[in-house]
C-alpha positions as a printed NumPy array, in Angstrom:
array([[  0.   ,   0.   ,   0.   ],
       [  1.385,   3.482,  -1.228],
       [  1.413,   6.073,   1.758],
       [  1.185,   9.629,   1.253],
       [  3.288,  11.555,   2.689],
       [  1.   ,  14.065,   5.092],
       [ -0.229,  10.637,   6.491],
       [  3.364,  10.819,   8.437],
       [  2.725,  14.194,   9.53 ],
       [  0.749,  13.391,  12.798],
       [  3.269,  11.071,  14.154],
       [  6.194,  13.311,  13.836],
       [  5.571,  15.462,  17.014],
       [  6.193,  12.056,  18.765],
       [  9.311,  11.075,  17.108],
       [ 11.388,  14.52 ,  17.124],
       [ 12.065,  16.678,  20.224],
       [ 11.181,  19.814,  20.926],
       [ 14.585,  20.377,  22.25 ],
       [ 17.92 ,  19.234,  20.409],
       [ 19.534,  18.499,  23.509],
       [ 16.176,  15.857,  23.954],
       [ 17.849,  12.476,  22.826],
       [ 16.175,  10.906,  19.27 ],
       [ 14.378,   7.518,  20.207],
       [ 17.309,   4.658,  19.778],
       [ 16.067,   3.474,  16.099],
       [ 15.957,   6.982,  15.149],
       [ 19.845,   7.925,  16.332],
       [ 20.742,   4.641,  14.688],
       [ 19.6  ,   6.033,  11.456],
       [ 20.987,   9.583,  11.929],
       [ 23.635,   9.998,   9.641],
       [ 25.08 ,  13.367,   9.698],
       [ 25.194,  15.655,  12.996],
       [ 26.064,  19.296,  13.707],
       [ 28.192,  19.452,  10.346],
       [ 30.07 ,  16.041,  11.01 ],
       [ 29.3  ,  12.314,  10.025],
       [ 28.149,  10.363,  12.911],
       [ 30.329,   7.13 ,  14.425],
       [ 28.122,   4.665,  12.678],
       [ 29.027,   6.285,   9.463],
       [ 32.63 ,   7.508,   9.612],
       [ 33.065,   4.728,   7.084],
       [ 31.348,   7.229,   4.494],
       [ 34.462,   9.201,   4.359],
       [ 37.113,   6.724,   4.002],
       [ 34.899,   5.726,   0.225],
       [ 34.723,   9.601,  -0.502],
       [ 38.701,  10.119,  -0.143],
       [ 39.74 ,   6.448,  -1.896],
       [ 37.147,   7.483,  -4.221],
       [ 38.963,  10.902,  -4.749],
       [ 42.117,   9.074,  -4.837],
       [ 41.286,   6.36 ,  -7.429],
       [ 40.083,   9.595,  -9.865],
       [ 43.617,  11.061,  -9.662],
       [ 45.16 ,   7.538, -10.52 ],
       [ 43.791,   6.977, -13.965],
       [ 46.188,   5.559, -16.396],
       [ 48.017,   8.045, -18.464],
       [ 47.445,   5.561, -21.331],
       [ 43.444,   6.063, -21.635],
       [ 42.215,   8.356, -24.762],
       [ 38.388,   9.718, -24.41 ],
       [ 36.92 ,   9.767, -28.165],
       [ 34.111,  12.392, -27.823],
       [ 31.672,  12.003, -30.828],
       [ 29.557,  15.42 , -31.655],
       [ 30.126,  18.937, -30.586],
       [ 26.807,  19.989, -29.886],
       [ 25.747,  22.015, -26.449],
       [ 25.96 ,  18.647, -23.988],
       [ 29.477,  18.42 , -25.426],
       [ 31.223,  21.055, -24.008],
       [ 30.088,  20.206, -20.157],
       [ 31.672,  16.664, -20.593],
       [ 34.57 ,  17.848, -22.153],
       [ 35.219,  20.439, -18.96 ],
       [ 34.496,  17.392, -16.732],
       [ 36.98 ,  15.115, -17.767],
       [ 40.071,  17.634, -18.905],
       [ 39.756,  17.858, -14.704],
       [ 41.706,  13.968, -14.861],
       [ 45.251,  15.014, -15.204],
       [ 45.748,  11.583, -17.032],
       [ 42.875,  11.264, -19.489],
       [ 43.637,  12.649, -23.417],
       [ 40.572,  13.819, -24.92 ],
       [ 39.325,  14.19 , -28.698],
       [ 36.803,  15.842, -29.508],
       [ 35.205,  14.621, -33.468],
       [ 32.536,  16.459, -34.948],
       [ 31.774,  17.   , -38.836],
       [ 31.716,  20.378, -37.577],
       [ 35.245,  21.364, -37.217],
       [ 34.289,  25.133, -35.974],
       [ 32.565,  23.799, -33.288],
       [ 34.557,  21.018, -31.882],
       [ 37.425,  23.677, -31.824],
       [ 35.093,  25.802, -29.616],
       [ 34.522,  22.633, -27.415],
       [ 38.073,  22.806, -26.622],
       [ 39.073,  26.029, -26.381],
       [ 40.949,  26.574, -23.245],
       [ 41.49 ,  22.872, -22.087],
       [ 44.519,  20.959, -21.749],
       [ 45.089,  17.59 , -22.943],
       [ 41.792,  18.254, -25.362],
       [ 41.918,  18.296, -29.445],
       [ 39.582,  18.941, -31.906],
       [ 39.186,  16.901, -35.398],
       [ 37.034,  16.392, -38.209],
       [ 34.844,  13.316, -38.483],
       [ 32.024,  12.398, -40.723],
       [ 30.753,   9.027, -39.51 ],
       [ 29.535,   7.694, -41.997],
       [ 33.083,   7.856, -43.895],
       [ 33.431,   3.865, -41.847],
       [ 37.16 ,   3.517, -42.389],
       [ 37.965,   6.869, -40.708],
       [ 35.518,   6.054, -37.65 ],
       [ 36.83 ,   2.531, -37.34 ],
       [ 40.489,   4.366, -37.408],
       [ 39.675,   6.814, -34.766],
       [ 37.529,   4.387, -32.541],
       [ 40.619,   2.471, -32.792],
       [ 43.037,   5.122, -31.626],
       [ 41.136,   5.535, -28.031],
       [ 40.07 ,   3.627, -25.701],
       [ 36.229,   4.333, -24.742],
       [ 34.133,   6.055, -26.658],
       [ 31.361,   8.876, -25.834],
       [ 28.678,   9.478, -28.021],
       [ 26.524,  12.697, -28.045],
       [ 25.189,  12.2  , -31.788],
       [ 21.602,  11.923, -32.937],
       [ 20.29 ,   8.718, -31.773],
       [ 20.227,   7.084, -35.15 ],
       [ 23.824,   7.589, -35.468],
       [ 24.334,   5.086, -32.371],
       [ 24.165,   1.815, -34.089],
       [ 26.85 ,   2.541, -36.655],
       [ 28.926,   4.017, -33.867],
       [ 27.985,   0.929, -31.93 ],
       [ 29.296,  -1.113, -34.863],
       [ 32.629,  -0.137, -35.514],
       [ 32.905,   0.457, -31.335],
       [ 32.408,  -3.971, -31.324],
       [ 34.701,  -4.796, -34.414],
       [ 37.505,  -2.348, -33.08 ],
       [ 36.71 ,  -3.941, -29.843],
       [ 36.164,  -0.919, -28.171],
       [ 33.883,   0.271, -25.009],
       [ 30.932,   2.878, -25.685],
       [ 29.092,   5.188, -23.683],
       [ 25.831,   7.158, -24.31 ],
       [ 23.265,   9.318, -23.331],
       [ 20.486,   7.67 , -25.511],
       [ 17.869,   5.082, -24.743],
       [ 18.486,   1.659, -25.574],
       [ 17.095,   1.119, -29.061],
       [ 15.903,  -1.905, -30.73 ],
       [ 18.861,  -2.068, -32.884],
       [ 21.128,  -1.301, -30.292],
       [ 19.382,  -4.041, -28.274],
       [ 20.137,  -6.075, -31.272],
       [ 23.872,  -5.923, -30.859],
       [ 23.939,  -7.683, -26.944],
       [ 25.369, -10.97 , -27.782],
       [ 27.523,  -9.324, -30.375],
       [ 29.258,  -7.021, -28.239],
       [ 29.353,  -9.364, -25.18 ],
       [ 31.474, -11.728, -27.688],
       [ 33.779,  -9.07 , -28.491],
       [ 34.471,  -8.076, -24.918],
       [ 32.609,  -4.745, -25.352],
       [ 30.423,  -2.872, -22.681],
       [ 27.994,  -0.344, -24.855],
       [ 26.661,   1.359, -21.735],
       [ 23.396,   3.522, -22.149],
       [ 21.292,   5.486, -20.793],
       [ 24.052,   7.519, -18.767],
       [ 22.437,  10.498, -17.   ],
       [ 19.477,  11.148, -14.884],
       [ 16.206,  10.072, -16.339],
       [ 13.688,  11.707, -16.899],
       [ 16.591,  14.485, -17.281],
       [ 17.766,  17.146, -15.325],
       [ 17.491,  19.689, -17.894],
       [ 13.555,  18.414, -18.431],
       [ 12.977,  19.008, -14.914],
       [ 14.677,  22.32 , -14.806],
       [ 11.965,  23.212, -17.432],
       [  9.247,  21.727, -15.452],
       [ 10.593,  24.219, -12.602],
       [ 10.373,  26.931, -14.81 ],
       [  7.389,  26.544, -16.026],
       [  5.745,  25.494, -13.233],
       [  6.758,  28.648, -11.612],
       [  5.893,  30.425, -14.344],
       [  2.126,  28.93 , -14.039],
       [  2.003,  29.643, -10.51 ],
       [  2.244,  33.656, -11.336],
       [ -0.616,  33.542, -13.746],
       [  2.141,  33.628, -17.029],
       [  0.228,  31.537, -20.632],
       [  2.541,  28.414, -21.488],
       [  2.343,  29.577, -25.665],
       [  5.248,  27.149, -26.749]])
């Protein structure tokens, strides 16, 4: 049974203090996980994952090349987010050379170069130059990318939903050692639910929604 929320609301008075010097009821405490700024006992361990964490990030091998595919707006944020690894060499390939220039303008260890994918010998030669691939192209564009990605035997990422075709390729990409990862981001989206915000907000003043 699904329970709303407000149904909670007349129970609280009895489970939090009115004082914070008032001690939470044992099951409570045990739950507690942060506490005036600090990470309680119970979950010190918390920490110890956040700095190996930290210090696995600086350790990537000097030997791993990021092939970006596409140059459009999503581009540029991943780009700034991985030329923070000292050790990772990225290249960004976009049939737009203007714009993959502008993608990495201003960050080390990033270059730009022209690609038209559907030229397959000069995709199968870059896939094959760098380790994992990132693709921000139109959806359609996945499967070919996906393609060459298996026979160079090379790992891909995107942002896309799995498609049929895609789908398709499981048992040929598990063969081939390849992980085609999709799907990598928050779902429904966090720029969809920024809009929702904004229009939402929007409604709440008495503003039209016109497109």
């Amino acid at each position: 049974r699904r329970v709303r929320g407000e149904s909670l609301f007349p129970f609280l008075s009895s489970l939090v203090p009115d004082s914070p010097k008032t001690p939470l009821l044992p099951a409570l405490e045990a739950a507690v996980i942060t506490k005036d700024g600090k990470l309680t006992d119970k979950f010190n361990y918390i920490d110890s994952f956040r700095r190996a964490n930290e210090r696995d990030r600086l350790a990537v091998s000097s030997k791993h090349k990021v092939l970006v595919l596409g140059s459009g707006l999503v581009s540029g944020p991943l780009v700034r987010y991985l030329s923070r690894f000292k050790a990772l060499h990225v290249t960004v390939a976009s049939d737009c050379i203007d714009a993959a220039e502008s993608v990495v303008k201003g960050r080390n260890r990033t270059v730009a170069t022209e690609l038209n994918v559907n030229d397959a010998t000069s995709l199968s030669a870059l896939i094959r130059s760098h380790d994992v691939i990132v693709s921000l192209l139109p959806p359609p564009l996945h499967p070919l990318v996906a393609k060459a990605c298996i026979k160079e035997r090379r790992h891909l990422v995107t942002t896309s939903y799995v498609s049929d075709e895609l789908a398709a390729m499981d048992s040929e990409a598990k063969a081939a050692g390849v992980t085609i990862l999709n799907e990598v981001g928050l779902d429904p989206g966090i720029d969809h639910l920024l809009a929702m915000r904004a229009i939402n907000d929007a409604t709440q003043r008495g503003a039209k929604l016109v497109s």
